[in-house]
C-alpha positions in Angstrom: -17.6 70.1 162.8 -15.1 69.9 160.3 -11.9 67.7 160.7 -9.0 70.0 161.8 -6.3 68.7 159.7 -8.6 70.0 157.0 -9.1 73.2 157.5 -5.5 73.6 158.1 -4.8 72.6 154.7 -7.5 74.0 153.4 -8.5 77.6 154.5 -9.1 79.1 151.6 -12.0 76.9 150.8 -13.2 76.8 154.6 -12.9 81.1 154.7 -15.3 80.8 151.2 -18.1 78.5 153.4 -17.9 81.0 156.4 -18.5 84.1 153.5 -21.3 82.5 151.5 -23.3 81.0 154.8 -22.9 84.2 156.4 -21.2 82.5 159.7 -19.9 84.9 162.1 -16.0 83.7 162.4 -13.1 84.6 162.1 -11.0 81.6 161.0 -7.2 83.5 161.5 -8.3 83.6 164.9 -9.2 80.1 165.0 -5.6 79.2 162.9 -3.6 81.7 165.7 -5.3 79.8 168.4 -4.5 76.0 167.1 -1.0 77.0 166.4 -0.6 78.6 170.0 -1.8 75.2 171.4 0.4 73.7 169.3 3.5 74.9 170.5 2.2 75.1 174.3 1.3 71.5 173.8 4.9 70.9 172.3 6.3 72.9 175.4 4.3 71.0 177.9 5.6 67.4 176.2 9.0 68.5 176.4 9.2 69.5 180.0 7.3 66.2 180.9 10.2 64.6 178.8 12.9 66.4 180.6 11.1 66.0 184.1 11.2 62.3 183.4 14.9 61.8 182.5 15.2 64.1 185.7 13.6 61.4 187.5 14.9 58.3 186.7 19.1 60.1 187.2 17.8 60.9 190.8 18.5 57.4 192.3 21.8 57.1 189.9 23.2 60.3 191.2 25.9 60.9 193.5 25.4 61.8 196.6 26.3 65.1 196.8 24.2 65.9 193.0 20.8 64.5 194.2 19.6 67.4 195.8 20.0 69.7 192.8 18.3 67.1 190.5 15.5 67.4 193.1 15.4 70.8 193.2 15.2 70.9 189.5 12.4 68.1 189.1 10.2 70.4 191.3 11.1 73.5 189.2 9.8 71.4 186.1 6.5 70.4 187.8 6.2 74.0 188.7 6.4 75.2 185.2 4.3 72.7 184.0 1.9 73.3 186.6 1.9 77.3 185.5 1.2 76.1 181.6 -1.9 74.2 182.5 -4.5 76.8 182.9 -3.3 78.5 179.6 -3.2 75.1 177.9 -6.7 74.3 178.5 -7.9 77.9 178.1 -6.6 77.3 174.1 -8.5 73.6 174.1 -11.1 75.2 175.2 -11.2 78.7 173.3 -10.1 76.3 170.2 -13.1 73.8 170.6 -15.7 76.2 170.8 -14.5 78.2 167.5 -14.7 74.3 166.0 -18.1 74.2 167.0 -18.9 77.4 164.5 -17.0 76.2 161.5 -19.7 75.4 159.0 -20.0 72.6 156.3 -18.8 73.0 153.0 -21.9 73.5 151.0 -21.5 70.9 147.6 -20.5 71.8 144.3 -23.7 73.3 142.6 -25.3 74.5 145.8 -26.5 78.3 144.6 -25.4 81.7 146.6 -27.0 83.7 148.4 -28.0 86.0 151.6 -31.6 84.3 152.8 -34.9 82.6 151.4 -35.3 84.9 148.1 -32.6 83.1 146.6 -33.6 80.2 147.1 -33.9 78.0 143.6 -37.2 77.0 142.5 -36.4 72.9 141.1 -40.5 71.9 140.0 -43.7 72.0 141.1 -46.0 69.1 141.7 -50.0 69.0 141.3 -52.5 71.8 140.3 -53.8 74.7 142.9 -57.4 74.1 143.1 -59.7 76.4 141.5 -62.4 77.3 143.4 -66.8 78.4 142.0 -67.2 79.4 145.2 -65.3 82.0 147.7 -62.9 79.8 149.7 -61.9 80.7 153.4 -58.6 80.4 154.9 -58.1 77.6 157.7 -58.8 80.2 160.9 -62.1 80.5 159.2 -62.9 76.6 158.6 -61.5 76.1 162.0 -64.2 78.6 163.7 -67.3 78.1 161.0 -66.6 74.0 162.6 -65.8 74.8 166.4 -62.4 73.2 166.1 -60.5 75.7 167.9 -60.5 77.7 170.9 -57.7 80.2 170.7 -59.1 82.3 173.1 -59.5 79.6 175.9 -55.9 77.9 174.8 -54.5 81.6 175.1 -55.1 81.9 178.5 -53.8 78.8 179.5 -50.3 78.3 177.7 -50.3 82.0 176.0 -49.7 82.9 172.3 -48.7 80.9 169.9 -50.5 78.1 171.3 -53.1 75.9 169.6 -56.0 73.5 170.5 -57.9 71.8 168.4 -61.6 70.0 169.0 -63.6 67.3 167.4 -62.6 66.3 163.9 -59.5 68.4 163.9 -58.3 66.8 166.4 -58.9 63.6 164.8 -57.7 64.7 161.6 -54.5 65.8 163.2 -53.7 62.2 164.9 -55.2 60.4 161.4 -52.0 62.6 159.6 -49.1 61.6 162.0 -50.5 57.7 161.9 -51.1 57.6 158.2 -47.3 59.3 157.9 -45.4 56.9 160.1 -47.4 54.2 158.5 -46.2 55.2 155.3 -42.8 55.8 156.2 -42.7 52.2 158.2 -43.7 50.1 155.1 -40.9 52.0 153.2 -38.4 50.2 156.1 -37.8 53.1 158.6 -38.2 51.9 162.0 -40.7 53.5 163.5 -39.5 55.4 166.6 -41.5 57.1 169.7 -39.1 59.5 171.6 -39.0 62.5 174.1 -38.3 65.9 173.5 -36.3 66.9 176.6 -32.9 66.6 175.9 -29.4 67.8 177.6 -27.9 70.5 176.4 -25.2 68.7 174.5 -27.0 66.8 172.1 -27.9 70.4 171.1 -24.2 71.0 170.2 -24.3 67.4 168.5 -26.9 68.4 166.0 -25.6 71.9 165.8 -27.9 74.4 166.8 -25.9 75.1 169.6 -23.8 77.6 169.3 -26.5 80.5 167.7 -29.5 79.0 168.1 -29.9 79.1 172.1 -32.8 81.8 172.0 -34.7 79.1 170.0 -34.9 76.6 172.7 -37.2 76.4 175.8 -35.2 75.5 179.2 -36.1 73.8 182.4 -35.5 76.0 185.2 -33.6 74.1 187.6 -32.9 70.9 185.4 -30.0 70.3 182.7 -32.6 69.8 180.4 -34.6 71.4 177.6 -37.4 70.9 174.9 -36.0 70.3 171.1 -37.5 71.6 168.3 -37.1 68.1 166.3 -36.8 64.5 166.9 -33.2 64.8 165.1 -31.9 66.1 168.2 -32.6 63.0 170.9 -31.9 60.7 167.3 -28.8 61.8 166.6 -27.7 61.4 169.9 -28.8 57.8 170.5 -25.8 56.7 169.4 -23.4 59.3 170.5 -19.7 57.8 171.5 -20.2 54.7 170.0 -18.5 52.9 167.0 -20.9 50.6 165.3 -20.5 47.4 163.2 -20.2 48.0 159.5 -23.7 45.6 159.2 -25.8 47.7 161.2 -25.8 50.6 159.0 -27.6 52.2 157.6 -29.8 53.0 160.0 -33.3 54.7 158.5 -35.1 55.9 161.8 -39.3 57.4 161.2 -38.8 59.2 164.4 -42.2 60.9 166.3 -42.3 63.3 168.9 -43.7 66.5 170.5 -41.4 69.7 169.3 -40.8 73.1 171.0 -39.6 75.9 169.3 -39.5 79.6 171.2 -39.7 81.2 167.6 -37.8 84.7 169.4 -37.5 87.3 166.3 -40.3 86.0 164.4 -42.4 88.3 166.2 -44.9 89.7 163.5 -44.7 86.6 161.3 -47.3 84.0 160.7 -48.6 84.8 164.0 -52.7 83.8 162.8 -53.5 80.4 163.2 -51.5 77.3 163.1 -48.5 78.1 161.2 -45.9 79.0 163.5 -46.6 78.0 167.1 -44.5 77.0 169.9 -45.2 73.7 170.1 -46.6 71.1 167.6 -46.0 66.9 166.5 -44.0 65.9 164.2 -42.6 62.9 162.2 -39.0 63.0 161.6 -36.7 60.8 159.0 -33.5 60.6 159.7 -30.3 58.4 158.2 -27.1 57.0 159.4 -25.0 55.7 156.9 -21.6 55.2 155.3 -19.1 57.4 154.9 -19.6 57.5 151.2 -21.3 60.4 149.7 -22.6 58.9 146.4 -24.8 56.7 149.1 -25.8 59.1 151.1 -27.6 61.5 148.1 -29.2 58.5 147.1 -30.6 58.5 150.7 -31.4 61.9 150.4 -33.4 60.9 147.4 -34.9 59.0 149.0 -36.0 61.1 152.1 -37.4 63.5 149.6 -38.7 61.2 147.7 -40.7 59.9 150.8 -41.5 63.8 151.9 -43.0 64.1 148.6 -45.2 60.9 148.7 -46.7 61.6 152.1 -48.1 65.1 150.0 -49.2 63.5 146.8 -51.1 61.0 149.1 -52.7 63.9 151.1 -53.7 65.2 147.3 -51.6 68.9 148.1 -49.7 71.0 145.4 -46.3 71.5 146.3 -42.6 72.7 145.2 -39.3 71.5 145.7 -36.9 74.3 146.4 -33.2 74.5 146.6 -31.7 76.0 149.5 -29.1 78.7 148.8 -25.6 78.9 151.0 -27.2 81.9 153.1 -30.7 79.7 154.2 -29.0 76.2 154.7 -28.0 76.4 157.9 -24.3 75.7 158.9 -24.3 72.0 158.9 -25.9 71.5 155.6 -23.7 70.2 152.6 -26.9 69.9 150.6 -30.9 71.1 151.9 -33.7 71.4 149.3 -37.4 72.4 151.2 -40.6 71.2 149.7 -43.2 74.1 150.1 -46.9 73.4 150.0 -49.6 75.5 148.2 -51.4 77.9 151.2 -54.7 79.3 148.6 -55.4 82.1 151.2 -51.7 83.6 151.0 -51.6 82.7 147.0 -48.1 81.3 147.6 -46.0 78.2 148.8 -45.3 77.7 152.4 -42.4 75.8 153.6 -43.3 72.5 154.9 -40.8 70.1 154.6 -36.7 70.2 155.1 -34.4 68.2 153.4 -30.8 68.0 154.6 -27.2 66.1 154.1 -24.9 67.0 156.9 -21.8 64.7 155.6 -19.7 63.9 158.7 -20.5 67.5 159.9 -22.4 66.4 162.5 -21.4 62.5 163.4 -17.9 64.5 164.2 -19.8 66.5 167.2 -21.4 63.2 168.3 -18.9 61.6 167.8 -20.5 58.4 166.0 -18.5 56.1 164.2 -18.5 53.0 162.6 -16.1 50.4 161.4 -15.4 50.1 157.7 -14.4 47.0 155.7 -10.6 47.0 157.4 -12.0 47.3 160.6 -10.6 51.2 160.8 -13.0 53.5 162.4 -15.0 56.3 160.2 -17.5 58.7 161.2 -20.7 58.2 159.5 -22.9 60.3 157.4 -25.9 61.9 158.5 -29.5 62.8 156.7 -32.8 64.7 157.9 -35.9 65.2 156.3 -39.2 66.1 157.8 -42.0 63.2 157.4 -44.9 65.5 158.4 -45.5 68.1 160.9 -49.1 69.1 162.2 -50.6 71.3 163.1 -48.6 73.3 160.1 -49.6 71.4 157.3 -53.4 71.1 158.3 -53.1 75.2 156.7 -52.4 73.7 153.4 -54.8 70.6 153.9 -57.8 72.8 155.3 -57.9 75.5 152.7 -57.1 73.0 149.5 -59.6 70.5 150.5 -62.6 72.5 151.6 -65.9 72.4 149.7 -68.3 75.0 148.6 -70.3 75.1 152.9 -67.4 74.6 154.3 -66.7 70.4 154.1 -63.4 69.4 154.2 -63.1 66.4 151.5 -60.6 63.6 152.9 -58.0 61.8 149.7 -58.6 58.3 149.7 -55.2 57.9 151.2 -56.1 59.0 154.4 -60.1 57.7 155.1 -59.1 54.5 156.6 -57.0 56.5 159.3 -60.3 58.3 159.6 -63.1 55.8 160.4 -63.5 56.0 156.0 -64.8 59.2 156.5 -65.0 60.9 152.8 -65.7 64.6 154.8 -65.7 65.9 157.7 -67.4 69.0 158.4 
């Protein structure tokens, strides 16, 4: 959410952020719609002014001239009472056309409609080459017996996954070795749920537009997130912390749900987009002061990339372009492993500064060095997610028979296995 003073003064540059990330909103409506409030709000102060002065000339008046102030006091609570459902139709109508105002995306940020203009930044480690013909990871998975898609199918539907034996091993060994690592960087490590109100949705901002996404609990105010960043960013919702406790550098892990509704015909083999998988989340809280947070969003990227250079997989850092960053996003680069199967890099981290976009929804604050409230700044980045980046790890690692060799990085969250397979 952006501060309305702001785009009042300037809606030239907030009408260019609604063009270039494709939002749909019209912002004159939004402009008619705060100055209507305005002036019932003005209305509504000026009767309870005059309805006031009415009521303290009652007991002052003569005799004769009380009943007419009475009379007239009632006809002011009348009106006022008539101007209150329009007055909170506008608060209303005007808070949720707040709630699709995006971010201003920073100076340097490319344009563009989607994905295919996103801007390649470098690439990190070799492809392998393989002397033998590789498989893809459905293929390890079933030469080893470490799925059952057929049996999971039935119980939970598509889009569901199971995994048996070593995989499932290997799956827990990434999350550990990836909170580990973030830990002994100083983010606290954090357990947390993935049912969540509904609000905390709008906090984060994927509520309004991205309802379809989200699994809800029939009968409950509750539903499943898709990240830990939505119970995180939440924790703290309302309150206005001491300037000492930030930042705050949170290695958040939890289950994630995602309904994945028009993806229908994408990725729909194996484990690269199911509907619900583990994942390790960072995510910042820190000053209002945007040279600090991009050297915390260095630093989550930095992280992102060390947990893959550990786990010995190519990858490329991207740029996200105005039309694939998402509304909230001031900044968002994803880092994109190498998938040998496909020949091509798959999206496997997210990288994002949201500014004060989103501490405004939360409503988190903190108090600066005069002891004047400010809302803080807010990061994301993904740590690792499983079972999407055992693709990458299964196909780059595999041996001529079908091993899968294990980095050094990761063996003593294994047992010191070398392979499994």
């Amino acid at each position: 959410m952006l501060d309305l003073k702001f785009i009042r003064d300037n809606p030239g540059l907030v009408k260019h952020a609604i063009q270039v990330k494709r939002v749909q909103l019209d912002l004159d409506e939004l402009l008619r719609v705060d100055r209507e409030l305005l002036e019932l709000r003005q209305r509504v102060e000026a009767l309870q002014a005059e309805r006031n002065a009415n009521a303290k000339a009652v007991p002052k008046a003569a005799k004769e001239d009380k009943p007419l102030l009475i009379e007239k006091g009632k006809a002011l609570g009348e009106e006022l009472r008539e101007l209150d459902p329009a007055l909170r139709a506008h608060e209303d109508a005007l808070r949720q056309l707040l709630l699709r105002v995006p971010n201003l995306p920073l100076p340097g940020v490319p344009e563009g409609k989607d994905d295919s203009d996103n801007v390649e930044l470098r690439r990190e480690g070799t492809p392998p080459s393989f002397s033998f013909t590789p498989l893809d990871h459905v293929a390890l998975l079933e030469q080893h017996g470490w799925a059952d898609p057929e049996r999971v199918a039935r119980v939970s539907g598509s889009r569901s996954y199971l995994l048996k034996g070593e995989a499932a091993l290997l799956e827990q060994a990434i999350l550990t070795f990836a909170l580990t690592f973030l830990s002994e960087r100083g983010f606290t490590p954090l357990s947390t749920t993935a049912l969540v109100r509904p609000e905390t949705l709008v906090a984060t901002g994927h509520f309004p537009g991205g309802e379809d996404q989200v699994y809800k609990i029939e009968g409950e105010e509750l539903m499943l997130a898709g990240t830990a960043e939505v119970p995180v960013n939440s924790l703290y919702a309302g309150e206005i912390l001491p300037l000492e406790e930030l930042p705050l550098s949170i290695a958040a892990i939890s289950g994630a749900f995602r309904s994945e509704a028009g993806s229908a015909g994408r990725d729909v083999r194996g484990l690269m987009r199911v509907h619900e998988f583990r994942k390790v989340e960072q995510y910042v809280i820190c000053k209002a002061d945007q040279q600090e947070a991009l050297k915390w969003f260095e630093t989550l990227l930095a992280n992102a990339e060390g947990i893959l250079r550990a786990l010995e997989l190519p990858y490329r850092v991207v740029q996200n372009c105005t039309g694939d960053m998402g509304a909230g996003k001031a900044l968002m680069y994803d880092i994109e492993t190498w998938v040998p199967s496909e020949q091509l890099y798959r999206e496997t981290h997210s990288c994002s500064y949201l500014g004060d976009w989103q501490a405004r929804r939360t409503g988190l604050r903190y108090r600066d060095e005069d002891g004047k409230p400010q809302f803080a700044h807010t990061l994301n980045n993904t740590g690792i997610a499983v079972p999407r980046v055992l693709v990458p790890f299964l196909e780059n690692h595999q041996q001529e028979g079908g091993r899968i060799r294990i980095p050094e990085a990761l063996r003593p969250f294994l047992g010191g296995k070398a392979f499994i397979g």
